[in-house]
C-alpha positions as CSV (number, residue, x, y, z in Angstrom):
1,X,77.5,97.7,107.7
2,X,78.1,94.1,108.3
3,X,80.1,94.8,111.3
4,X,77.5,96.3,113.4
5,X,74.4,94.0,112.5
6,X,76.2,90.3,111.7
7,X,78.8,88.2,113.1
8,X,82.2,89.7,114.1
9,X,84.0,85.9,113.5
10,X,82.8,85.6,110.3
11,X,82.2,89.4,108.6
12,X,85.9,90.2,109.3
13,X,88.1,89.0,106.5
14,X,91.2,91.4,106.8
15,X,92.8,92.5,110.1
16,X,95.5,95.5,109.4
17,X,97.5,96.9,112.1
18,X,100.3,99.8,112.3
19,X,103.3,99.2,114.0
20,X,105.3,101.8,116.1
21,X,103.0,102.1,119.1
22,X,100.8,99.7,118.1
23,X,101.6,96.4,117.6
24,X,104.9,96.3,118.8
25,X,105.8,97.5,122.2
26,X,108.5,100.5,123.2
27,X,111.3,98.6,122.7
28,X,110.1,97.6,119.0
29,X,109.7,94.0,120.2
30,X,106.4,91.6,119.1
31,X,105.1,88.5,120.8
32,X,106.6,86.8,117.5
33,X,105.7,83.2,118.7
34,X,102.4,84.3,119.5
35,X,101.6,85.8,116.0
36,X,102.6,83.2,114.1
37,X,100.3,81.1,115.9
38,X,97.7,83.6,115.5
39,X,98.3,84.1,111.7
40,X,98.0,80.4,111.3
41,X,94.7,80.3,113.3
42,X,93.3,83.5,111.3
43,X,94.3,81.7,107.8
44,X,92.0,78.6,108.7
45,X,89.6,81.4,108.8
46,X,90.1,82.6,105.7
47,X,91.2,86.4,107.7
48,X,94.3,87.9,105.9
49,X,96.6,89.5,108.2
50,X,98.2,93.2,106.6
51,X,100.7,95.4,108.5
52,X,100.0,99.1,107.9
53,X,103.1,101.3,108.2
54,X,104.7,104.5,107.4
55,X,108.1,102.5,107.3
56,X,109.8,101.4,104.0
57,X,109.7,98.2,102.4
58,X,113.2,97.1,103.6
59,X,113.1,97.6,107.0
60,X,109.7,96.2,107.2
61,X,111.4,93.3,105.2
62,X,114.0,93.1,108.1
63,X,111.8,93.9,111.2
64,X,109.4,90.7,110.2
65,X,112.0,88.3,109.0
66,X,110.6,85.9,112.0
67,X,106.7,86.4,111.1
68,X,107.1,85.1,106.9
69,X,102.7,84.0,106.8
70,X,102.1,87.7,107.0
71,X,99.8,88.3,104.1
72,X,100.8,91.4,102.9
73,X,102.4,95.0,103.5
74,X,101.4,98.2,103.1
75,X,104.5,100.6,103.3
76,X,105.1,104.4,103.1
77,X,101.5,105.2,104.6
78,X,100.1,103.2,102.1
79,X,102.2,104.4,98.6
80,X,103.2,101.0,98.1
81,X,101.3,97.8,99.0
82,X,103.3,94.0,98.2
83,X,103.4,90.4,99.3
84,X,106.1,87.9,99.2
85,X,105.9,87.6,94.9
86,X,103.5,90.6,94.0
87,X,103.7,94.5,93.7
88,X,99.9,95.2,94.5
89,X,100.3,99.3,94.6
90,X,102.5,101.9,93.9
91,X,102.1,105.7,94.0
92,X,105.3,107.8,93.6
93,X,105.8,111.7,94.2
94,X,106.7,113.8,90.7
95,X,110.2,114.5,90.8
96,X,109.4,118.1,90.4
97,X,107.3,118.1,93.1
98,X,110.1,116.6,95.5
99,X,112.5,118.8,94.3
100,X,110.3,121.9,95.4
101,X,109.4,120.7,98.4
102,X,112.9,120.1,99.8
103,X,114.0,123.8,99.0
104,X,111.4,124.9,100.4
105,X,111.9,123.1,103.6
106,X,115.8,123.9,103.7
107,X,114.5,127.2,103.6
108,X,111.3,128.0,104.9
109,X,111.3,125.1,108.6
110,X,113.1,125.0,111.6
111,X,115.0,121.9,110.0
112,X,116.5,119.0,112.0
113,X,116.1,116.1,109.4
114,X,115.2,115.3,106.3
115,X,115.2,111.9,104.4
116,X,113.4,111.0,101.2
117,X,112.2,107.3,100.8
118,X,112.6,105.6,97.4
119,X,112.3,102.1,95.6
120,X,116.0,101.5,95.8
121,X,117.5,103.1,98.8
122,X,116.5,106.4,101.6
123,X,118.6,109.4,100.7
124,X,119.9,111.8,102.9
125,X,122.5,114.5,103.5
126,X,123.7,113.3,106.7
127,X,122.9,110.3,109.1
128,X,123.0,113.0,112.1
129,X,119.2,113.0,113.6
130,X,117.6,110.0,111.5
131,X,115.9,107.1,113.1
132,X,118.5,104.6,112.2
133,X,116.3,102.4,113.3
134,X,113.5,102.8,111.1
135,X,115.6,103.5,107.7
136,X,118.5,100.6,107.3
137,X,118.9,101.9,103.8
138,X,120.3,105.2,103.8
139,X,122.4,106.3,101.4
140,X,124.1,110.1,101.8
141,X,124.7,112.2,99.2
142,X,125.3,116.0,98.6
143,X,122.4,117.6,97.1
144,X,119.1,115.4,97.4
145,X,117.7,117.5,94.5
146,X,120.0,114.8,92.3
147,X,118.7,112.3,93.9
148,X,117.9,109.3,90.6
149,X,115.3,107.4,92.1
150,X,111.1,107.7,92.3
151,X,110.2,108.8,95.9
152,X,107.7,107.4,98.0
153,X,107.5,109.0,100.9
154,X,109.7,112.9,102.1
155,X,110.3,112.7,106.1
156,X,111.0,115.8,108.1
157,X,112.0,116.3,111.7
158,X,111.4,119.6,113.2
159,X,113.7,121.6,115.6
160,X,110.8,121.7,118.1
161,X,107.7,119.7,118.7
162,X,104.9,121.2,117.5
163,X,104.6,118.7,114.7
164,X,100.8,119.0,114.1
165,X,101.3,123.1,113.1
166,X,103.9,121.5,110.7
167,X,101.4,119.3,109.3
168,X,98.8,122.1,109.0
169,X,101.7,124.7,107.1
170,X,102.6,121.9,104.9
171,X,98.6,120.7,103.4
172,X,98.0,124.7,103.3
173,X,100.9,125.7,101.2
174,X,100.8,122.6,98.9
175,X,97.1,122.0,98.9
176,X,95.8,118.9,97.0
177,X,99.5,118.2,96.0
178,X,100.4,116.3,99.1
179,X,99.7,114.7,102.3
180,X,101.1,115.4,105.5
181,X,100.6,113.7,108.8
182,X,102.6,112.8,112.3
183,X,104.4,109.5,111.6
184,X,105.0,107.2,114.6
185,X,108.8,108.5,115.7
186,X,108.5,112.2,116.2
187,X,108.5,113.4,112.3
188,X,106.6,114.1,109.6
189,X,105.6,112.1,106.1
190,X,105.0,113.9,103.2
191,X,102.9,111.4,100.7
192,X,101.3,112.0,97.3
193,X,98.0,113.5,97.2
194,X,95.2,110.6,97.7
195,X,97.6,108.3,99.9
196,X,97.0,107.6,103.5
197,X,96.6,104.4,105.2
198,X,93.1,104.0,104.1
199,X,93.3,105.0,100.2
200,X,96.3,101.9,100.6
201,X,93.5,99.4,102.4
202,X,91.0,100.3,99.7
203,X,93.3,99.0,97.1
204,X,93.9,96.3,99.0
205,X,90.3,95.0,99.4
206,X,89.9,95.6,95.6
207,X,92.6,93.2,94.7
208,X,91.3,90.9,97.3
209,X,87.5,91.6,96.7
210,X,86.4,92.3,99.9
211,X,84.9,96.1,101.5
212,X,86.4,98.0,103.9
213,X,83.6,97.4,106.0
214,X,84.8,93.5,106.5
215,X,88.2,95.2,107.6
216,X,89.4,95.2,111.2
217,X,92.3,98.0,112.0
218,X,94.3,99.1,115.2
219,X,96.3,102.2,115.1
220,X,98.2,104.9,117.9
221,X,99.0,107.9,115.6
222,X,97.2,110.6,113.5
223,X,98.8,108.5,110.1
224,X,96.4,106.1,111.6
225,X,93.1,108.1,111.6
226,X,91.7,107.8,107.7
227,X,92.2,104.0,108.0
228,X,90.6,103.8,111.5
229,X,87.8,105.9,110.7
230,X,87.1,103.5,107.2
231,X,87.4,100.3,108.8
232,X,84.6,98.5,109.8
233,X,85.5,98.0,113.0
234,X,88.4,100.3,114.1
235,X,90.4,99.9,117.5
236,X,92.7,102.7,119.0
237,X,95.3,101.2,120.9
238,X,94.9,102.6,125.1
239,X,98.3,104.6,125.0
240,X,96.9,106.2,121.5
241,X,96.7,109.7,120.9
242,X,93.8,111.9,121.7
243,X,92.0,112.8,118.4
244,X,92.8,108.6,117.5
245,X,90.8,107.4,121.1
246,X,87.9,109.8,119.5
247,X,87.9,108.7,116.1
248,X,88.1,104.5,116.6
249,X,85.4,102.5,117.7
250,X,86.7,101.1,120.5
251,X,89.7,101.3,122.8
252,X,91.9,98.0,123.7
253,X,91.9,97.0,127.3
254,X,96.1,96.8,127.1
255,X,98.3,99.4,125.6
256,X,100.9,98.7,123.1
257,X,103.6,97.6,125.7
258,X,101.4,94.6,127.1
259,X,100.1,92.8,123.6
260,X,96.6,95.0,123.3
261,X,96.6,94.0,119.5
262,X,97.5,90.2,120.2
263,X,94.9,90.7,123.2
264,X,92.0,91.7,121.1
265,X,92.4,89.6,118.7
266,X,92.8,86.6,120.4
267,X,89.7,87.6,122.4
268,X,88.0,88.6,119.4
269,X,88.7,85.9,117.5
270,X,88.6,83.3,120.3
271,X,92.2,82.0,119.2
C-alpha cells in the first residue's frame, strides 16, 4: 500500500476520526481553536478532514457549530455521509424490518432504552434512560411501530452490561439483515446490513476519488474496528478498547482526554 512504502505527508489525503472517546475528551470538549488551525493547515495540503460517528446528523450539526471547514460527516455509523450543501450517502432500514426488530426487543432483551434514529427527528417512548446528550432531537410518541419516518440507525440500552453478548444475539438472530456493534455511550446501534464505518469511508473516497489506503483513521470503540482495520494507516486511541489496540496499527502516545488525535496529527503532519 502506499502508506507503508511512500511518504506519510504526501500519500494521506483523508484523515477521519470518531468522536466519543476519541477526539473529544470525557467531558465532550475539543481543542476547537486548535483544529481549526489544523483544518486550515491540512486544506493547504490538499488532506480532507471527515468525522466518523454513530451520532445523528443534528447533533453533530450542533456539537461542531465552532469547527464550520470540516469537510464532511459521516453519521449513523456510516448510513448517511453529507457536507455543508451535499447528501453524499444514504442507507435506510426497511420499515418492516424496524418494525420486527423493536417487538422483538420489547420482548425478547432485558430492555432499558430504545430510540430509533431518522431523517427528521429520534423517536422514542420516553426520554427516561437516553443520552440526551447525544440525541437533541427526540420526539416521544406511543407506539414506535407508527413511527412515519425512514430510520437510520435503532439504539438499545441493555439492563446490564454485557453489551458485546447483545451484539453477538442480535447478528445471529437477524443474520445478513443487520449490523450490530457497541456504540461509544454504553448502547448498542443496530444499522442496515453492509453499513459500518468503513462501508461509509469507501463511499466517501469514491466520490472523492481517492483509496482507502490514502486514508488515515483514529477510533476507541468496536464501531470503530472495520474502518480501522481498512484504513491505510489506522491509530487506536491509548484509552481504546482491547480488541481496537489489537486491530490498529498504531497506538497514540496521549489518550483521548489529553488531545492524542490533535497530538498525532500535528506530529504527523508537522503542523
Amino acid at each position: 500500500m502506499l502508506i507503508r512504502g511512500g511518504n506519510i505527508l504526501t500519500d494521506i489525503k483523508l484523515i477521519a476520526t470518531d468522536i466519543d472517546g476519541t477526539l473529544f475528551d470525557n467531558e465532550h470538549n475539543y481543542d476547537v481553536k486548535r483544529l481549526n488551525n489544523y483544518l486550515n493547515k491540512l486544506r493547504q495540503k490538499g488532506i480532507k478532514f471527515a468525522v466518523a460517528s454513530g451520532n445523528n446528523r443534528d447533533h453533530l450539526e450542533k456539537i461542531f457549530q465552532a469547527s464550520p471547514d470540516i469537510d464532511v460527516f459521516i453519521a449513523e455509523n456510516g448510513s448517511q455521509i453529507y457536507n455543508d450543501n451535499e447528501t453524499l450517502y444514504e442507507k435506510t432500514l426497511p420499515t418492516e424490518l424496524v418494525n420486527d426488530m423493536i417487538q422483538t426487543f420489547n420482548r425478547d432483551l432485558d430492555l432499558k432504552a430504545l430510540s430509533l434514529s431518522g431523517k427528521k427527528a429520534s423517536y422514542s417512548n420516553t426520554a427516561e434512560n437516553q443520552p440526551l446528550y447525544h440525541i437533541n432531537n427526540l420526539v416521544c410518541v406511543d407506539d414506535l411501530t407508527k413511527v412515519d419516518d425512514e430510520i437510520f440507525k435503532l439504539n438499545i440500552q441493555l439492563e446490564h452490561e454485557d453489551l458485546d453478548a447483545g451484539v453477538q444475539l442480535l447478528n445471529d438472530k437477524y443474520g445478513s439483515k443487520i449490523y450490530a456493534a457497541v456504540s461509544g455511550f454504553g448502547s448498542i446501534d443496530i444499522m442496515s446490513a453492509n453499513v459500518n464505518k468503513s462501508l461509509g469511508l469507501q463511499h466517501l473516497c469514491e466520490k472523492l476519488n481517492i483509496s482507502l489506503d490514502n486514508v488515515m483513521s483514529f477510533g476507541d470503540n468496536t464501531n470503530d474496528l472495520e474502518m480501522l482495520q481498512e484504513s491505510g494507516l489506522s491509530f487506536a486511541m491509548k484509552n481504546a478498547k482491547p480488541q481496537i489496540l489489537k486491530a490498529a496499527d498504531r497506538i497514540t502516545k496521549d489518550d483521548n482526554n489529553h488531545d492524542g488525535v490533535l497530538n498525532t496529527i500535528g506530529e504527523f503532519f508537522q503542523l
